[in-house]
Structures are given as C-alpha cells and as structure tokens.
PQR file of N, CA, C, O and H, with PARSE charges and radii, in Angstrom:
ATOM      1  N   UNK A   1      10.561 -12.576   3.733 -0.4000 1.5000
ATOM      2  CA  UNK A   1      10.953 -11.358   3.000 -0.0000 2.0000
ATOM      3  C   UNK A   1       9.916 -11.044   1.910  0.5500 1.7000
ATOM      4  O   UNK A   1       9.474  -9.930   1.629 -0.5500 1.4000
ATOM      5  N   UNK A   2       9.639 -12.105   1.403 -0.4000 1.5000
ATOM      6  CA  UNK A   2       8.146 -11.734  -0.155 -0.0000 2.0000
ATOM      7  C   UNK A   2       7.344 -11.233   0.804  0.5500 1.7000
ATOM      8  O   UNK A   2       6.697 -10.318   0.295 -0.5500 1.4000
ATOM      9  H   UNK A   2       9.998 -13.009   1.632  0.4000 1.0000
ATOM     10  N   UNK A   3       7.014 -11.402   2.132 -0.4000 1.5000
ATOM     11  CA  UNK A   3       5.625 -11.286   2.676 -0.0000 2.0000
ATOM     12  C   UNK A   3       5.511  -9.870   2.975  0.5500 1.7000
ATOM     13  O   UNK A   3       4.496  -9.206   2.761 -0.5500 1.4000
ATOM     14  H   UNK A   3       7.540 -12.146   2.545  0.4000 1.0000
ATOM     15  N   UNK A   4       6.935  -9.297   3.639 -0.4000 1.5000
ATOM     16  CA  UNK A   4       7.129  -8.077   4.134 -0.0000 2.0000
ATOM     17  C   UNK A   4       7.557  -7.425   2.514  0.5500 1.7000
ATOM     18  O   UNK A   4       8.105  -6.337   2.693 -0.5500 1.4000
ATOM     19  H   UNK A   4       7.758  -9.836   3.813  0.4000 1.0000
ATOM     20  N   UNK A   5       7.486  -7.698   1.318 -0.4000 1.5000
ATOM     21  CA  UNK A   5       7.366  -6.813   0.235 -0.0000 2.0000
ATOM     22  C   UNK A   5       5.689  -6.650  -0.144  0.5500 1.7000
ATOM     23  O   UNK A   5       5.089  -5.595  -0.345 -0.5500 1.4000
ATOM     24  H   UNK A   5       7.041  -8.582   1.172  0.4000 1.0000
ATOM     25  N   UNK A   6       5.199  -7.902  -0.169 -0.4000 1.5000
ATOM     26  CA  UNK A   6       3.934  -8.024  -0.824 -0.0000 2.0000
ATOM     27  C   UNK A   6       3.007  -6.962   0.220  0.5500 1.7000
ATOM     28  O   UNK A   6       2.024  -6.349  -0.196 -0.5500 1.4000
ATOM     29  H   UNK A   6       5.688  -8.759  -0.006  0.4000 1.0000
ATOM     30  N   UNK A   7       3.535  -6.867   1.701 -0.4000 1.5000
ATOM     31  CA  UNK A   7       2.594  -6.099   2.522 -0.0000 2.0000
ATOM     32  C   UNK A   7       3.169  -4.289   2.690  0.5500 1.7000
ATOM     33  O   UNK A   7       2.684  -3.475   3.476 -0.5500 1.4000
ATOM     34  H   UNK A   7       4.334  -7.364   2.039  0.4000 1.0000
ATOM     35  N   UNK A   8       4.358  -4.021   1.660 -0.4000 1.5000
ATOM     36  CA  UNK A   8       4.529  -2.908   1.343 -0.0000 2.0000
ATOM     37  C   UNK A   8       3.784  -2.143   0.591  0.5500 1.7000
ATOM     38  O   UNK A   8       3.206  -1.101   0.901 -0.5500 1.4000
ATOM     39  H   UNK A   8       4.752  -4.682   1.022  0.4000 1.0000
ATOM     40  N   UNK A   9       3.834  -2.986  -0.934 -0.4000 1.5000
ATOM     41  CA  UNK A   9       3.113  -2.948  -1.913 -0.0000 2.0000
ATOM     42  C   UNK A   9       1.612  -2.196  -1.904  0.5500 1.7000
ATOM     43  O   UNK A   9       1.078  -1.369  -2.643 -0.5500 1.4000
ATOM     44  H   UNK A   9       4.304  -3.832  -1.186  0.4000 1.0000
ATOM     45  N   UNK A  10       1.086  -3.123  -0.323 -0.4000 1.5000
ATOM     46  CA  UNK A  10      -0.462  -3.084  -0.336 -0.0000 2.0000
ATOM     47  C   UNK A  10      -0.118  -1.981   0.133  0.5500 1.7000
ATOM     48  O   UNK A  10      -0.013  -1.103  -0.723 -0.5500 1.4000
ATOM     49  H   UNK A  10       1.520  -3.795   0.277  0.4000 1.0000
ATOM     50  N   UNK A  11       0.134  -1.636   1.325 -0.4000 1.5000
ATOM     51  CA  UNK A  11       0.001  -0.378   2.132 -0.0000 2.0000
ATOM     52  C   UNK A  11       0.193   1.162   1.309  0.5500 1.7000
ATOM     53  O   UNK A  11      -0.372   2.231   1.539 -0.5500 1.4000
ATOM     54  H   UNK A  11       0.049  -2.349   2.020  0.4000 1.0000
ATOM     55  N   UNK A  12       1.303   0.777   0.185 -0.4000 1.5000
ATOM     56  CA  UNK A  12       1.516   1.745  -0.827 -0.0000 2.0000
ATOM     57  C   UNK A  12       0.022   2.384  -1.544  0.5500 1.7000
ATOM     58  O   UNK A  12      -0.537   3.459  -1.764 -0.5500 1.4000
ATOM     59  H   UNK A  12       1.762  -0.091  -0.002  0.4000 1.0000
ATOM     60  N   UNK A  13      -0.180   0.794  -1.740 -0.4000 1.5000
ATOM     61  CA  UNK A  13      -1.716   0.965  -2.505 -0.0000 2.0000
ATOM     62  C   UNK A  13      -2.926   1.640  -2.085  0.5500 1.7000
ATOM     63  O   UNK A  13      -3.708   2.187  -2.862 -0.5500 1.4000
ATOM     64  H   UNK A  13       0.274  -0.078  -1.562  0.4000 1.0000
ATOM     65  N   UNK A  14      -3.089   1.563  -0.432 -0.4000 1.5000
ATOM     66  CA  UNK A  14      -3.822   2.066  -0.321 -0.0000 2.0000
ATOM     67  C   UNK A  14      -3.380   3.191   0.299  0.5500 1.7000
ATOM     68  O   UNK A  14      -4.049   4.116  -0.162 -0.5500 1.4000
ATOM     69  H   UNK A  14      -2.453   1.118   0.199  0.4000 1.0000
ATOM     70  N   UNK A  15      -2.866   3.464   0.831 -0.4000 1.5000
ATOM     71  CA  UNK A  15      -2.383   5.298   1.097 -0.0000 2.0000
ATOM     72  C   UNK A  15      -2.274   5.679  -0.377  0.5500 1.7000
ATOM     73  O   UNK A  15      -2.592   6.852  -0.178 -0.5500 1.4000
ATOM     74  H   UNK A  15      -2.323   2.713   1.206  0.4000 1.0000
ATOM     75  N   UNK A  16      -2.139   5.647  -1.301 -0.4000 1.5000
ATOM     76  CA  UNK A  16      -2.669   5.920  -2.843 -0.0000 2.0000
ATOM     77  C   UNK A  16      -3.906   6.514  -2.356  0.5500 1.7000
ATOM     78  O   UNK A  16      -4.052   7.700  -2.059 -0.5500 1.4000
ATOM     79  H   UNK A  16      -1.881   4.694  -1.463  0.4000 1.0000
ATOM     80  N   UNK A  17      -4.735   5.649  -2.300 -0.4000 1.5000
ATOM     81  CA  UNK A  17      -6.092   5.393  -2.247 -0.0000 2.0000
ATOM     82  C   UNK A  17      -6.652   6.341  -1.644  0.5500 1.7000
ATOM     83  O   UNK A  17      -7.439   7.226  -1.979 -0.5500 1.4000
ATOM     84  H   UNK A  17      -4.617   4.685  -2.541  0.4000 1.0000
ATOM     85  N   UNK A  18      -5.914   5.911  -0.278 -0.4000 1.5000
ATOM     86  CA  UNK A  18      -6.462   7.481   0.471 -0.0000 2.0000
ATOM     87  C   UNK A  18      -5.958   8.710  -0.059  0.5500 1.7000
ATOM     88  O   UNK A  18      -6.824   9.579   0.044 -0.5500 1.4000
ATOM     89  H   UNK A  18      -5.275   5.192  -0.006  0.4000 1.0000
ATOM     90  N   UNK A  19      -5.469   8.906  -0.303 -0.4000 1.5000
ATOM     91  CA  UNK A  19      -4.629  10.359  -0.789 -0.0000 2.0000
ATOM     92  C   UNK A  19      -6.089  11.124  -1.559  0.5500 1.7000
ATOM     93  O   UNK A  19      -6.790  12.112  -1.343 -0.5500 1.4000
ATOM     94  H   UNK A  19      -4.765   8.201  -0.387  0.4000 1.0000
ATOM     95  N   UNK A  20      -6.013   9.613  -2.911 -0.4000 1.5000
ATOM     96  CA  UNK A  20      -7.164  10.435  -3.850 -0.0000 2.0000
ATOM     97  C   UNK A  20      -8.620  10.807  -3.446  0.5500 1.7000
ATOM     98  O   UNK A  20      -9.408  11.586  -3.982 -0.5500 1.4000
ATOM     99  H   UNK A  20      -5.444   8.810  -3.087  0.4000 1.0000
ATOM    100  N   UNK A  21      -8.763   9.904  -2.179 -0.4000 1.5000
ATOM    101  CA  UNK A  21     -10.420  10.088  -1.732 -0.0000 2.0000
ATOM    102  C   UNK A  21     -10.080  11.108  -0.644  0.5500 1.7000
ATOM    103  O   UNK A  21     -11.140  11.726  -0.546 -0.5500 1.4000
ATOM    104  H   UNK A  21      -8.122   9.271  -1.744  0.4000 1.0000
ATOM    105  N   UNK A  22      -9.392  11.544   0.061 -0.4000 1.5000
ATOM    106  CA  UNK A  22      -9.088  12.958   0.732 -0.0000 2.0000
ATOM    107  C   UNK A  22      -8.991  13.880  -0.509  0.5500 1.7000
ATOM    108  O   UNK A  22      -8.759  15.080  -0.370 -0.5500 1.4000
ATOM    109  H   UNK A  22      -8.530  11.043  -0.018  0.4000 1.0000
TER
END
C-alpha cells in the first residue's frame, strides 16, 4: 500500500511537470 501511494505521488509529480513544460 506505501508503494502504490509513494508511486501516486510521483506520477502526480510529474504530470505537474509536464503540464508546465507543455
């Protein structure tokens, strides 16, 4: 269950990411 939060987290992070560099 931490693993499948901690790999939310990231994915959050980087669709962030992308958002701002689109």
């Amino acid at each position: 269950m931490a693993l499948s939060k901690a790999l939310n987290l990231v994915v959050c992070k980087v669709q962030r990411e992308r958002k701002i560099l689109h």
